[in-house]
C-alpha positions in Angstrom: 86.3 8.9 63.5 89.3 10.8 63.7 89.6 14.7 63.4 91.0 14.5 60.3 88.3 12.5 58.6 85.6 14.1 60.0 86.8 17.5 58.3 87.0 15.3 55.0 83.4 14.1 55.3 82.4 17.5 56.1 84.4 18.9 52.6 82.4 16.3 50.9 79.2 16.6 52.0 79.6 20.8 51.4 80.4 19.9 48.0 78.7 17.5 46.7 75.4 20.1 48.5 76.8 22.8 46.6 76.9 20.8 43.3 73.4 19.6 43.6 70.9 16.8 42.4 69.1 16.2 39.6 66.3 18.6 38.3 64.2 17.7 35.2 61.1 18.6 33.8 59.4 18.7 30.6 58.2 21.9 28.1 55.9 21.9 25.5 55.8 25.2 23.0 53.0 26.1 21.5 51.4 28.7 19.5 49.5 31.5 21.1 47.8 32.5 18.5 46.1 28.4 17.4 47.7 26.1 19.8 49.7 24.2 17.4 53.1 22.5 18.6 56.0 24.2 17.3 59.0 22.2 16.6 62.5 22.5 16.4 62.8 25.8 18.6 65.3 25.9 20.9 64.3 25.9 24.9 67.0 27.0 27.7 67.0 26.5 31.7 69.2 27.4 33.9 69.5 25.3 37.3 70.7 27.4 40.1 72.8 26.6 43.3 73.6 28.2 46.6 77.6 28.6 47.1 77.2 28.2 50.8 80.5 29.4 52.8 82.4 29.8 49.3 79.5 32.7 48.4 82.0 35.3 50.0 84.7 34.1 47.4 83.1 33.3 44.2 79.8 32.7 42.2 77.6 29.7 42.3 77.6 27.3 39.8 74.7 27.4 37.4 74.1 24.4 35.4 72.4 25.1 31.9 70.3 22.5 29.7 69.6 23.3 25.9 67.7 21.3 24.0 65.1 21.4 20.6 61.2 20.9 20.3 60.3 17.7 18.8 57.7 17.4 16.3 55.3 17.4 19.0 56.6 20.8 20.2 58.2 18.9 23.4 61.6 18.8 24.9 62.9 17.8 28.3 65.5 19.4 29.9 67.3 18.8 32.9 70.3 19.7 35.2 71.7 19.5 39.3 70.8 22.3 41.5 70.6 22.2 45.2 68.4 24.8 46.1 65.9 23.6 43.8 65.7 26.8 41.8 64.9 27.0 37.7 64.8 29.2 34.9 63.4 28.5 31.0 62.9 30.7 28.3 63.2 30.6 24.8 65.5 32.7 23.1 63.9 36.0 20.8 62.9 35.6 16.9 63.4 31.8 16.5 61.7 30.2 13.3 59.6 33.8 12.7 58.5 34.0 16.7 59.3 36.3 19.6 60.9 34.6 22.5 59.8 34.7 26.3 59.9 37.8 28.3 61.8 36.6 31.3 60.7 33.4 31.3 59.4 31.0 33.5 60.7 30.3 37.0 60.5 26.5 38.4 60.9 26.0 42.4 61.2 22.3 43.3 60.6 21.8 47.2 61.6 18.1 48.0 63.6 14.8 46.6 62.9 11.1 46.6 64.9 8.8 48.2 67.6 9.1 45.1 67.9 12.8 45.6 65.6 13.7 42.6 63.9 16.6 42.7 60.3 16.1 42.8 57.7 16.1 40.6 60.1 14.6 37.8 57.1 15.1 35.5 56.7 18.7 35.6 55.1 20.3 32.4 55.5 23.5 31.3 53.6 25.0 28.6 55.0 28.1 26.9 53.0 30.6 24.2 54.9 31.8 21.6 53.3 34.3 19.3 54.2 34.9 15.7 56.0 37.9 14.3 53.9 39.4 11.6 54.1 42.8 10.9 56.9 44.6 12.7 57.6 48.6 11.7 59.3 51.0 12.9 57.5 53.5 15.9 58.2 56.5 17.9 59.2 55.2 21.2 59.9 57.6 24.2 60.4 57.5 27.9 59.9 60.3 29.7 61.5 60.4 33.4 62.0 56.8 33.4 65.2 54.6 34.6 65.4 53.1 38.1 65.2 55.8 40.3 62.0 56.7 42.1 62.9 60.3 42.0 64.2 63.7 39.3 66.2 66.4 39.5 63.7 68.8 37.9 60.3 70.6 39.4 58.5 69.8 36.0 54.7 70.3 37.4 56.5 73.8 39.1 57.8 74.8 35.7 54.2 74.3 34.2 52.2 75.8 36.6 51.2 72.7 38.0 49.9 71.6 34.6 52.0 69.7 32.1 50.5 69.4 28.1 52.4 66.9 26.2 52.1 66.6 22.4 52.8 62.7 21.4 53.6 63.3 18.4 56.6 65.0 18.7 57.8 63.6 22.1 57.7 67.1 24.1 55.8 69.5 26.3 54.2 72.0 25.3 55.4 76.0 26.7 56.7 77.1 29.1 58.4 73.4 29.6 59.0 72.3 26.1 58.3 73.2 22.4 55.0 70.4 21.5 52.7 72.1 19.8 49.7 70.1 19.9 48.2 68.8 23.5 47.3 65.6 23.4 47.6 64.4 26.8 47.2 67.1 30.4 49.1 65.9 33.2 47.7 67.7 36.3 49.3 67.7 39.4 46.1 67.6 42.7 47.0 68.8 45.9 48.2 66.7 49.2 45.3 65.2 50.6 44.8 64.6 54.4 43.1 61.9 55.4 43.2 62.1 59.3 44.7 59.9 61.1 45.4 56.0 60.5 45.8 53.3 63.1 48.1 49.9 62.1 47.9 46.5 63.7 49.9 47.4 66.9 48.3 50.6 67.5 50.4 52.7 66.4 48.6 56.2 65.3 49.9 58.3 62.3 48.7 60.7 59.4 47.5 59.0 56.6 47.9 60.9 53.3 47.6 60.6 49.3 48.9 62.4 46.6 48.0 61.9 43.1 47.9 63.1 39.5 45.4 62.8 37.0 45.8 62.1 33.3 43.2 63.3 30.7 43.7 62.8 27.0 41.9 66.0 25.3 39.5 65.5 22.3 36.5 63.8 21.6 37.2 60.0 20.9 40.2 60.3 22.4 41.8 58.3 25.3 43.3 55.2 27.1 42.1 51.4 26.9 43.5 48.9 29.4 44.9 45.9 27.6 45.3 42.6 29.3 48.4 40.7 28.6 47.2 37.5 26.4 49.7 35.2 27.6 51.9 34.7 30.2 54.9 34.2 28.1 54.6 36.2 24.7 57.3 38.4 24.4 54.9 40.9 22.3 52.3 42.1 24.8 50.4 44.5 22.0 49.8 44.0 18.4 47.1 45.7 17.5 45.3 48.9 18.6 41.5 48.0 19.5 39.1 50.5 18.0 36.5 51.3 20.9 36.6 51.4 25.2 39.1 54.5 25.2 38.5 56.6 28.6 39.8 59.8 28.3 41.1 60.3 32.2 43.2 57.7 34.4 43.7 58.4 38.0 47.4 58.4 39.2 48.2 58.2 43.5 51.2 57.0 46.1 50.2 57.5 49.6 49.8 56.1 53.3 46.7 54.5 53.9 44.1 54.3 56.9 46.2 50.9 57.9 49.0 52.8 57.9 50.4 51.1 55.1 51.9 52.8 51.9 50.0 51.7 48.9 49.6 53.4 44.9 47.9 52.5 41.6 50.8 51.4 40.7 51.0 47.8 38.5 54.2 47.1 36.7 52.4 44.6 34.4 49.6 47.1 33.6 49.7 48.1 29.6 47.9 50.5 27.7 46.5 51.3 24.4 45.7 54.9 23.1 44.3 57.1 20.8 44.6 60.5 19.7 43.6 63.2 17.5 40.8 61.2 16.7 38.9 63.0 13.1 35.0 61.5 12.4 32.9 62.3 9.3 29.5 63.2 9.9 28.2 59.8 10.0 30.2 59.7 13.0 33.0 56.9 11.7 36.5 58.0 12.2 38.6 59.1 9.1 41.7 59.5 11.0 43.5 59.2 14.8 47.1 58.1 15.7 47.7 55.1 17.6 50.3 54.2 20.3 50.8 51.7 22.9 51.9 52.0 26.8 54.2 49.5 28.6 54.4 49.5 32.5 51.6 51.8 33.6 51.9 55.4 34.4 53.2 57.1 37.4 54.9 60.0 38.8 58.2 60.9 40.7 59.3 63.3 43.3 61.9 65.6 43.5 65.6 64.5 44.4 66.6 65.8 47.5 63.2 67.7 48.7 59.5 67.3 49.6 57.5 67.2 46.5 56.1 63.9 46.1 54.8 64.9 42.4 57.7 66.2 40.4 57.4 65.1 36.8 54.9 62.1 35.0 57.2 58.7 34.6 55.7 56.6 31.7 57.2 54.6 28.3 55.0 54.9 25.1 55.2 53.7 21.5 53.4 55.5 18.9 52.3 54.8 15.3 53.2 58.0 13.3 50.8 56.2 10.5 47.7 58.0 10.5 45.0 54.9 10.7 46.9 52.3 11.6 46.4 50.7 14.4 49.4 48.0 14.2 51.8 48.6 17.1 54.2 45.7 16.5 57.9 47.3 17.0 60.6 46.0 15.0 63.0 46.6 18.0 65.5 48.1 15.6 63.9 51.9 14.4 62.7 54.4 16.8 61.7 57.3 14.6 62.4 59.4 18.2 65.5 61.1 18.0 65.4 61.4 21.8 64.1 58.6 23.3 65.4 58.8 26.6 66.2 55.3 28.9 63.6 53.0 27.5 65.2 50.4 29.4 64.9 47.3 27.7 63.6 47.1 24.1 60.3 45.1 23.8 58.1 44.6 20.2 
């Protein structure tokens, strides 16, 4: 084979990798709330590629699939990739139901002898739940965004002690004007914990620094809420009426390993109550309710050497007194201020 022809085969082969072989797989929507098919929804996927030598130029293709649920609630889609890398999701508010929430990643690994990806019956089940009773909430962040770090002291400017009131979306004096604590935020000291030792050897201080977080009142308080399924796009409905502690221990540190480790858990959600009211059988006559997205954390301070500079959390409240539906409708946020709540979620 001549010079020439062997750069031709080469061209070939590059792009007939780079446009990639067949990918298919089946998806079955369902209800979350009974299990029923639902039909008729439309189902996306997207089937990636690797540009190779052309990534310094341009994008790599993406090959996209659409198709409708049949009356069984099934659909198949399909489309070339050649690293074997898949996305599907159903799109937001089709036929009364909220969509995916990023949706579900596929990773193929090999190909038969035709160069289709294998398994070529791949099922994958997606739980939709129903939108019901949407309203409008008071949704804030406070210090959120991307960056691990602020540009304010906050825990300085309060002494060390930060009292937020909910209801209004501020702190109370000297760092805002709430008038009502509901939640303390109190920053702990740097704790020592002698020296750590990793897998090599090496010997270092290990450390932790933390924050608590203590809702103030009797009946008062945070319950952890486990996401009910995988792909609902609303994570809360409903507030629950008992298992509300009133303190939740915030930390970042380097541990005895060596390794830097925190509370942290990005899918971790929250339900809360506060300024809970009982009659004197004990039954409560009246408490707000709000919801938590993302857990709750702390940042340090841009540019110095205070780990704990201000809380970092995203909450929805229900101004309703008694009411324990926290489904957003996405569209009112009764907070005049919200801050960067990032992307909107019911």
């Amino acid at each position: 084979m001549n010079a020439k022809r062997k750069v031709l085969t080469y061209l070939s082969i590059v792009a007939i990798s780079t446009y990639g072989e067949l990918a298919k797989f089946n998806v079955v929507v369902v209800s979350a709330e009974n299990g029923k098919p639902i039909p008729d929804l439309l189902v996306s996927a997207s089937f990636g590629n690797d540009n190779g030598w052309k990534a310094w130029t341009e994008s790599a293709p993406v090959n996209h699939d659409a198709k409708k649920t049949d009356s069984y609630g099934r659909c198949q889609l399909a489309g070339k990739t050649n690293n074997g890398e898949v996305g599907c999701w159903v799109d937001s508010k089709q036929d009364g139901y909220y969509g995916t929430i990023g949706g579900e990643e596929l990773k193929f690994t090999r190909q038969n002898l035709f160069g289709v990806w294998q398994p070529d019956n791949l099922v994958v089940t997606i739980r939709l739940q129903r939108i019901e009773h949407p309203i409008p909430l008071f949704v804030k962040s406070f210090s959120g965004g991307g960056s691990d770090s602020v540009k304010i002291d906050f825990f300085s400017e309060g002494n060390g002690c930060l009292k937020l009131d909910l209801l209004k979306g501020a702190y109370l004096p000297p760092v805002g004007n709430g008038e009502h604590a509901d939640v303390v935020f109190m920053r702990l000291p740097h704790d020592e914990l002698g020296n750590g030792t990793n897998f090599n050897g090496r010997v270092a201080p290990a450390y932790r620094d933390s924050m608590t977080v203590r809702f103030l009142g009797e009946g008062n308080g945070l319950a952890e809420v486990s996401h009910p399924a995988k792909l609902t796009g609303l994570m809360i409905r409903n507030a629950p009426l008992n298992g509300y502690l009133q303190e939740y221990f915030c930390w970042k540190g380097r541990m005895k390993d060596l390794q830097y480790s925190s509370h942290f858990k990005k899918d971790r959600n929250f339900v809360f109550r506060i300024r809970t009211l009982r009659d004197e059988k004990g039954r409560i006559k009246s408490a707000y309710y709000g919801k938590i997205y993302g857990d709750i954390t702390f940042k340090k301070l841009f540019g110095g050497t205070t780990e704990i500079a201000a809380p970092s959390f995203l909450y929805y409240l229900n101004p309703t007194p008694n009411d324990p539906n926290l489904e957003w409708d996405m569209k009112n946020n009764l907070c005049a201020n919200p801050g960067d709540i990032g992307q909107p979620q019911p």
